[in-house]
C-alpha positions in Angstrom: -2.1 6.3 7.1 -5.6 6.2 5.5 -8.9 7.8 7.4 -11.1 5.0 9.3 -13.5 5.2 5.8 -11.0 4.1 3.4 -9.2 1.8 5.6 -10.9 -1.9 4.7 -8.6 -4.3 3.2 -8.2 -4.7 -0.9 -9.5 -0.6 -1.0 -7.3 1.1 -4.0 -6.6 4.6 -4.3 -3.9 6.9 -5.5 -1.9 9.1 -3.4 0.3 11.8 -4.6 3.5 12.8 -2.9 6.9 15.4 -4.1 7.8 11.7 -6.1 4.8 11.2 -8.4 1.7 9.6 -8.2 1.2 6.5 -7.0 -1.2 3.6 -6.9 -2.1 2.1 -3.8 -3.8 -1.0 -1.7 -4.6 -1.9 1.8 -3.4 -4.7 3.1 -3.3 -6.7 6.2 -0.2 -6.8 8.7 2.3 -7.5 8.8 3.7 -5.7 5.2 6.9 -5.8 6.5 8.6 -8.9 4.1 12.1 -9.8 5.7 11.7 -12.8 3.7 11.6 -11.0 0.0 9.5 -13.6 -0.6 6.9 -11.1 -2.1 8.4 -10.3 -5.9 9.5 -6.6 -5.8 8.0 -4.8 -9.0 11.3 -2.5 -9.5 
């Protein structure tokens, strides 16, 4: 979750978490892809 401020689509920022940093992006719903049909970057 993102505050109300930082929440319109295409905003970037970074968030840090016990794994690393990383870079981020809002998008629209649904981000859920049951399809794979967006190309995973691992």
């Amino acid at each position: 979750m993102v505050e109300i401020n930082s929440s319109e689509i295409g905003n970037e920022f970074k968030v840090t978490t016990n794994e690393g940093i990383f870079n981020c992006k809002v998008v629209e719903k649904p981000f859920y892809d049951p399809k794979k049909k967006i190309a995973s970057s691992n």
